[in-house]
Structures are given as structure tokens and as C-alpha cells.
C-alpha positions in Angstrom: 87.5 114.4 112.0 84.6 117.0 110.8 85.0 115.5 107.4 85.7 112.4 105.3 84.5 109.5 103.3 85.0 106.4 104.6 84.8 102.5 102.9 85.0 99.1 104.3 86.2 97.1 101.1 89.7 97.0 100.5 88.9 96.7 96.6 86.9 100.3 96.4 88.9 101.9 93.5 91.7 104.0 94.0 90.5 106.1 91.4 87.1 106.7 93.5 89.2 106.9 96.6 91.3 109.9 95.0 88.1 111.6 93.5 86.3 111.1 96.8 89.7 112.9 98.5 89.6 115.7 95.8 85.9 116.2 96.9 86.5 116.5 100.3 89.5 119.2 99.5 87.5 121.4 97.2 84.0 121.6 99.4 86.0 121.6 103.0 89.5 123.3 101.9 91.0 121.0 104.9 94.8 121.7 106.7 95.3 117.9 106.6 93.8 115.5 104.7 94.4 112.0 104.6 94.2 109.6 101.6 94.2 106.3 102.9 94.0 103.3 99.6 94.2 99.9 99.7 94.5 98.5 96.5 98.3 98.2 96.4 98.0 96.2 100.4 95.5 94.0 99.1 97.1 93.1 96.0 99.6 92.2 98.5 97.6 89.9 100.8 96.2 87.9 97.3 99.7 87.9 95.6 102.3 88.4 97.3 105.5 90.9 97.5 107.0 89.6 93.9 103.5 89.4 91.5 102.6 91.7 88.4 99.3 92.1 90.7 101.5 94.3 93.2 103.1 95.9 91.3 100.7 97.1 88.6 98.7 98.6 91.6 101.8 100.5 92.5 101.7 102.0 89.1 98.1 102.8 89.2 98.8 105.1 92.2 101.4 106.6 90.9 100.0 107.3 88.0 96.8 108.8 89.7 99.2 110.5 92.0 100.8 112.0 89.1 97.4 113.0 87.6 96.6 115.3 90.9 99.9 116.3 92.5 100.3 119.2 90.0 97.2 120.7 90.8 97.5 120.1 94.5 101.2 121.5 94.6 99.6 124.6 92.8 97.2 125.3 95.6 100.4 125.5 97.9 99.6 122.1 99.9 102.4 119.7 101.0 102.4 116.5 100.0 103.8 113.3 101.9 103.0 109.7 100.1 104.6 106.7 102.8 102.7 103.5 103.5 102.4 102.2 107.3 104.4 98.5 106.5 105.8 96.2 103.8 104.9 93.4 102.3 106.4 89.7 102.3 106.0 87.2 99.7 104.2 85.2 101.6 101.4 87.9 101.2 101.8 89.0 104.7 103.1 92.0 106.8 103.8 92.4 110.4 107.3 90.6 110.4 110.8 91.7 110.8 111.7 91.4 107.1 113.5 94.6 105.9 110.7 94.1 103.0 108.4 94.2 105.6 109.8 97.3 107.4 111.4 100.2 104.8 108.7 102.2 103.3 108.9 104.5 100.9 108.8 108.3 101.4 108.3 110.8 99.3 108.1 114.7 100.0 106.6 117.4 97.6 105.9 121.4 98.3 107.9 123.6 99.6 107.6 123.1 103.0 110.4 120.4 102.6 114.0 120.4 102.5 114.0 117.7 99.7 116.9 116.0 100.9 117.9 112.9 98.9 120.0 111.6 102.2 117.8 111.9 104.7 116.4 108.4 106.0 113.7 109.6 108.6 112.0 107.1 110.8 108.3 106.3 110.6 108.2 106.9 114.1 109.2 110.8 113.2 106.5 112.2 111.1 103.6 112.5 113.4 106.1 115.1 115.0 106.9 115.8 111.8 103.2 116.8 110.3 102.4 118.7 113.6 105.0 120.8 113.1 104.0 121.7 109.9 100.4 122.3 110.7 101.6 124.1 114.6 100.0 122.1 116.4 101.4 121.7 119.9 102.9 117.8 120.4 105.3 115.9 122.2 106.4 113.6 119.4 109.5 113.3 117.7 110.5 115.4 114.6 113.2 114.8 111.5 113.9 118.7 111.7 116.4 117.5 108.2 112.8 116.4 106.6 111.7 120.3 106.9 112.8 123.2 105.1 114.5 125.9 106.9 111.8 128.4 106.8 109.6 125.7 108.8 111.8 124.9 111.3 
């Protein structure tokens, strides 16, 4: 990593955490960049699955999502939004639950095939990523997650 910002408290704004990412892509111009909040997982851990708490956080990221996709789009990068686990109403993760374990994923830029059918495994988008960035891997790919013209 010859870039990044980095915090420690899982309440750091998500609006800081975008501007800080928008920082980083304007001084550095980066092939991958990786926007990492944790507003929505730790509204999780304090309320649980069902609350107002987690879900209004998942509106405020969409909602800043919304406010920089359209530039970001513009500039020609792709755009993958996921999340690395569930949550349970008992305000954990980790478990078996399909709560716990379906994600969403959601594709933007031309670089995908935009398939509304597709239902790709986590498992495949390190593969997945390195393939669109060419860089050499061994990992598994969802070849149906890419557009023709990257496959």
C-alpha cells in the first residue's frame, strides 16, 4: 500500500471516510482503491440486524455513495460496493445465518456485464478484481461478473 488513510474508531464518519478516499484518488490517481467504513457494522454490533440505527446507516452510505459515484463513473473507474459478512439480530456476525452470510453486490462502469442473474461468490472477486487490474493470480473468477471486452 504506497497510499492510504487509516483510523482505528469504528465511529470516524463515513462522510470523512469518503472525503479522505476522494483525497487519496485525486493526489495519487490509484488503480485500486479501497473504501473500507464502518458505520453501518457498528450500528450493527450496538443494535442489531432489525433497528432504525442499521438501517439509517445504510442509507447514509448510499446516499454518500450516490453523491460520488457520478463523478467517479465519469473518470472511467469501476465500482464494486459488497461488505465482507452479515449481520444477526443479536448484534453479531460470524454465524451460519443466511443474514449472516448473503451480502450485497453491486457493480458500476463498464467493465461489467451487469447481469441481474448472476449470484457470484465472495470467494470469486479477489480473482475477479485481479483480472480487471491484470495482475497475474491464481484465484478464482466469475468470468459472467465481467463484461466481454474484459474477459
Amino acid at each position: 500500500i504506497q497510499f492510504g488513510h487509516f483510523y482505528s474508531d469504528d465511529s470516524y464518519p463515513d462522510s470523512h471516510l469518503f472525503e479522505d478516499a476522494e483525497s487519496l484518488r485525486l493526489r495519487h490517481d490509484p488503480d485500486f482503491l479501497l473504501i473500507h467504513p464502518m458505520n453501518i457494522d457498528d450500528a450493527g454490533h450496538k443494535s442489531g440486524l432489525s433497528s432504525p440505527q442499521y438501517r439509517n446507516r445504510a442509507r447514509i452510505a448510499d446516499g454518500l455513495l450516490s453523491q460520488w459515484m457520478p463523478l467517479w463513473l465519469a473518470e472511467g473507474y469501476q465500482v464494486m460496493v459488497t461488505a465482507d459478512h452479515g449481520m444477526n439480530d443479536d448484534r453479531s456476525h460470524g454465524g451460519i445465518l443466511p443474514e449472516e452470510t448473503t451480502v450485497p453486490l453491486f457493480v458500476f462502469g463498464h467493465a461489467f456485464s451487469l447481469q441481474p442473474d448472476l449470484a457470484p461468490q465472495q470467494t470469486d472477486l479477489c480473482g475477479t478484481l485481479c483480472e480487471l487490474l491484470e495482475v497475474a493470480h491464481d484465484k478464482p473468477v466469475c468470468h459472467g461478473l465481467l463484461a466481454e471486452s474484459q474477459r
